[in-house]
N, C-alpha and C positions, 0 to 999 in steps of 0.2 A: 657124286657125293659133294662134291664142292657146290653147286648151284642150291644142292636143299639147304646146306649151312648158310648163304647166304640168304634162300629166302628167310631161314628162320633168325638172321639178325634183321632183316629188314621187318618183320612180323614185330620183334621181339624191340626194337626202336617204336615202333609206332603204339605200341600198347604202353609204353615208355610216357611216350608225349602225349596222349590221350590220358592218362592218368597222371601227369604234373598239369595238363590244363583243367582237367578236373577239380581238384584240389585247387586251384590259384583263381580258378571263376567264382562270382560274388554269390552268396548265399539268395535265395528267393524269399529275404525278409519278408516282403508285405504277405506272401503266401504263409508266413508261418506264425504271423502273427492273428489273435482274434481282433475282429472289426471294433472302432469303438474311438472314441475321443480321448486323449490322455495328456497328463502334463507331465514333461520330462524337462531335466535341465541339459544344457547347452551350453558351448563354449566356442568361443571364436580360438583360443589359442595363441599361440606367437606368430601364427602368419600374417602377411599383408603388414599396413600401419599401424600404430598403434594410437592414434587420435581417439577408436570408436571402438566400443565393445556390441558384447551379444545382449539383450535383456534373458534373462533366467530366472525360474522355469517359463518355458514358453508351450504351447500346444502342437502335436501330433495327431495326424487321423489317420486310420486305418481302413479305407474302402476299395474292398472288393480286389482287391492285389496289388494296389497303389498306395503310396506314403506324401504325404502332404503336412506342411509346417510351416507355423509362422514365422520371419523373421523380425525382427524387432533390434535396428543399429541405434546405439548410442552413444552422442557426445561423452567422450571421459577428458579431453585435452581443449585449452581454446574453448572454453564454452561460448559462444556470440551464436552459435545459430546449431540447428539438426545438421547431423551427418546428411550432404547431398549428393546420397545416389539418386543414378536416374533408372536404372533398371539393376538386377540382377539374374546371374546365370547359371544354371545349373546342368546334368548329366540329360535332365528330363524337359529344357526348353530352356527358354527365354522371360522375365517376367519385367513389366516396367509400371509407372503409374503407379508410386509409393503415396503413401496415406504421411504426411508431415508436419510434424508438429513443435516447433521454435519453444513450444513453452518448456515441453518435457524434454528437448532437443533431442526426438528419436525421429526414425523414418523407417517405416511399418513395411515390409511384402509379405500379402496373409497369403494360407493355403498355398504355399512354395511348393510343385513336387521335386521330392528326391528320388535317386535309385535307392538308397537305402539308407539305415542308421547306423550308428558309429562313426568313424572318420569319412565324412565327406568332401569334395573337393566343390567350390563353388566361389564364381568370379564379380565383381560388383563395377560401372561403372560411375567415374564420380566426373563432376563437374565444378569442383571446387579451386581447379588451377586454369588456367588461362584456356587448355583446351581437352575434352573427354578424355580420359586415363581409367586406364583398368585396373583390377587391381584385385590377387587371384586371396583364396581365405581357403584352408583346412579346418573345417568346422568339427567338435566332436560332440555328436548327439548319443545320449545314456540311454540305451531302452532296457533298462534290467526292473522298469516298473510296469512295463510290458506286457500282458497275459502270453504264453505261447499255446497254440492252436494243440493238446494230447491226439498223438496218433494211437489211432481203433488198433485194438488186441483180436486176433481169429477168436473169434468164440469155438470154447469148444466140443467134441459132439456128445450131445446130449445119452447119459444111458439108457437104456434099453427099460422100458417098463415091464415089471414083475404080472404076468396074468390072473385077473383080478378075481375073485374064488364066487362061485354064483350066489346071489344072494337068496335068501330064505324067504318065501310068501307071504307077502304082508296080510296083515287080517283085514277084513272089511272092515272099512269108516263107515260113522255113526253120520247120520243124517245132521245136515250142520242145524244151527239155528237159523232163522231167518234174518239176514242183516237189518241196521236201523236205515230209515232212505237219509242220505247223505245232503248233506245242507249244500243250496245251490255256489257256486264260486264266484266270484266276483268278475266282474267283467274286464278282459283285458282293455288297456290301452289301445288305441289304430292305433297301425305301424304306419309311419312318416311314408310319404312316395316316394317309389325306391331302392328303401330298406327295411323288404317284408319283417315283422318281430318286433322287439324293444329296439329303442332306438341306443345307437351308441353315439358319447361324445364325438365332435372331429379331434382329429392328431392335431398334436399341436406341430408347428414349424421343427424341422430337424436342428440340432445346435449350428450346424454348418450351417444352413441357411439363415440363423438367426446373426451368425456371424457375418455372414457376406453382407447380411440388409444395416446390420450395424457400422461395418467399416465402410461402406458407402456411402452413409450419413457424413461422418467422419469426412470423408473424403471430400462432399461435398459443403460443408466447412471451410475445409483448408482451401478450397477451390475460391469459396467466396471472397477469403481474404485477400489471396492475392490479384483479386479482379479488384477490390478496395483500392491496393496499393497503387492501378495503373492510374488513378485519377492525378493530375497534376494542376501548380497553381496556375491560372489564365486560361484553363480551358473552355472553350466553349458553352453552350447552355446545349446544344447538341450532342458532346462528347459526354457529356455529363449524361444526358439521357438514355446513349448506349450504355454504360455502365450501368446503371440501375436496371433497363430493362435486362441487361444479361442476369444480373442478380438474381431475379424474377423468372429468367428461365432457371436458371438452377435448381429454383425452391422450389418449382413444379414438377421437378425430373424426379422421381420414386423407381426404389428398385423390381428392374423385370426378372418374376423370378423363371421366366424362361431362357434368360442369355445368367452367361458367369458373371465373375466380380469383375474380372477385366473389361468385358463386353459394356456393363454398364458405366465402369468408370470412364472409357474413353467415349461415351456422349457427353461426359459432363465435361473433357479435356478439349471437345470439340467446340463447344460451346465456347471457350476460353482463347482457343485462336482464333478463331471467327472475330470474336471482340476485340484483339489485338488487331488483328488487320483493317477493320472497321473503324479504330481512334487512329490508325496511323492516316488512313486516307481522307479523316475527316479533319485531323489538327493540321495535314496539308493542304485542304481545299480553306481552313480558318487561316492561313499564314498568306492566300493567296487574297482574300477581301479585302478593300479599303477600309480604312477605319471609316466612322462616321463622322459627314460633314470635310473629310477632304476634296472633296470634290468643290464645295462652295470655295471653301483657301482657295484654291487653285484659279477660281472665278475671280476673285479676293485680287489674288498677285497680278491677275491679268489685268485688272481694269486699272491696278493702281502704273502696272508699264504702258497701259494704252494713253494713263492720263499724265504722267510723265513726258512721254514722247510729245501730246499735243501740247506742253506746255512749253516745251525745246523747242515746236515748230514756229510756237506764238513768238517767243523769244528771239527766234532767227528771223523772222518777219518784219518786228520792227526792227532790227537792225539793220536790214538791210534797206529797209525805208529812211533812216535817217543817214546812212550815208550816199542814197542818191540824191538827197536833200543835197546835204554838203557838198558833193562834187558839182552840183547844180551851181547854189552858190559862188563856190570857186569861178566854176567859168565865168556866171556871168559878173564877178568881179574883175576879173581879167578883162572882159570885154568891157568896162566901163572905163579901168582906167587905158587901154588902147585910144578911145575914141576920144578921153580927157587928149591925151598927148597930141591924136591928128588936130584936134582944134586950133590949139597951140601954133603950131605949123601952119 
């Protein structure tokens, strides 16, 4: 008796706990919503700083049981520049490679997925103090503009049909008239190769896609400038050239619409270290060349020491030619007046 009471508290606990985990796991929003593009407002709330808000209404997509959003941070404190984050984080990944823009001071992460709408939890990091800081946001996304997906009612079974009473012998028809011949019809159009029939328009681009190809532009913009920025005054006519040609790669760089938006932004973020690394190694091999014509000074100074020295040596020359004169002299003054005096004697 005691061991079945125990199984049936241990039964009777786990059907317990399976039924509060039930209830307390997150609803399968993107499943219950219909597919579809939508604008919803948003709120950043009281969490994290308060320097940056949310832009509102911002867009929502609904595909295939996934939820995806734009974020859009905005200077509201301190305006001199865009909120700089460098990525942000969510339940559903990591996303970095912000679209920037100083004028509107905002900084864009499109097609963000989330696990769901409502209060979301989602981390940003910023680069705005001495060293990367995180820095966590309780966002609240409104989906009550939302379509929701009606669940199908059992159809139900159809009655039974009444048996249908035979009908009564029709009379003979009267021989018709002879129709008039029918005028010939117009000739179809060929059908295009391919697509046997009338032809149909193409689709146009999906919004998503027109979105991704436009914030890439965008992106590729903001990329340009700050490859403008790295030009400095004295730089070479070299480093000057890197710049421009990076320029020029960027303008050639078009969205593939077989990689996503990140795929394509980071060729264009490639392009932009490459350039960095390229004026660094180039403004150190310009800090290592002579200027022009030192090399001639340098000729310059030497001929004017070579011609210095031989004038010191001229200088020690006669001098020391006039005092073997003199000491010449001397003696033989000396001996003259000696041999005056032997005379004498």
């Amino acid at each position: 008796m005691k061991q079945i009471k125990r199984v049936l508290c241990v039964l009777l606990m786990a059907v317990t706990l399976m039924t509060a985990a039930a209830l307390s796991a997150p609803r399968a929003y993107a499943a219950e919503y219909e597919d579809g593009t939508y604008e919803v407002s948003i709120d950043l709330g009281s969490s994290g700083m308060n320097h940056n808000t949310l832009v509102t209404p911002t867009t929502v997509y609904i595909e295939g049981g996934n939820i995806y959003i734009d974020l859009v941070f905005k200077r509201v404190k301190s305006t001199d520049h865009a909120p700089q984050y460098t990525q942000v984080t969510t339940a559903c990944g990591t996303y970095t490679n912000p679209v920037i823009d100083d004028g509107a001071l905002t900084c864009s992460f499109y097609r963000v997925q989330v696990p769901s709408l409502g209060s979301v939890e989602i981390s940003t990091t910023t680069e705005a103090m001495s060293q990367p800081y995180e820095v966590s946001y309780t966002i609240s996304i409104n989906d009550s503009g939302i379509p929701v997906k009606q669940a199908q009612q059992p159809s139900t079974p159809s009655t039974p049909s009444t048996p249908s009473t035979p009908s009564t012998p029709s009379t003979p028809s009267t021989p018709s008239t002879p129709s008039t011949p029918s005028t010939p019809s117009a000739p179809s159009t060929p059908s295009t190769p391919g697509n046997p029939g009338a032809t149909e328009p193409a689709t146009p681009d999906t919004p998503a896609e027109a979105k991704d190809s436009a914030a890439f532009e965008e992106y590729k913009t903001a990329q340009k400038e700050a490859i403008a920025k790295l030009a400095q005054d004295g730089d070479s006519e070299a480093a000057g050239k890197l710049i421009e040609e990076a320029g020029k790669a960027i303008d050639a760089l078009t969205y593939d619409e077989s990689k996503s938006l990140e795929e394509n932004e980071k060729a264009v973020a490639d392009l932009l270290t490459k350039l960095e690394a390229d004026l660094a190694a180039q403004r150190q091999k310009d800090s290592k060349t002579p200027a022009p014509g030192s090399d001639k000074k340098n000729d310059i100074s030497k001929d004017n020491d070579v011609t210095t020295t031989g004038t010191t040596e001229k200088k020690l020359s006669v001098g020391a030619i006039i005092g073997i004169v003199a000491g010449v002299a001397v003696v033989a003054a000396g001996a003259y007046v000696l041999l005056r005096k032997n005379k004498k004697k």
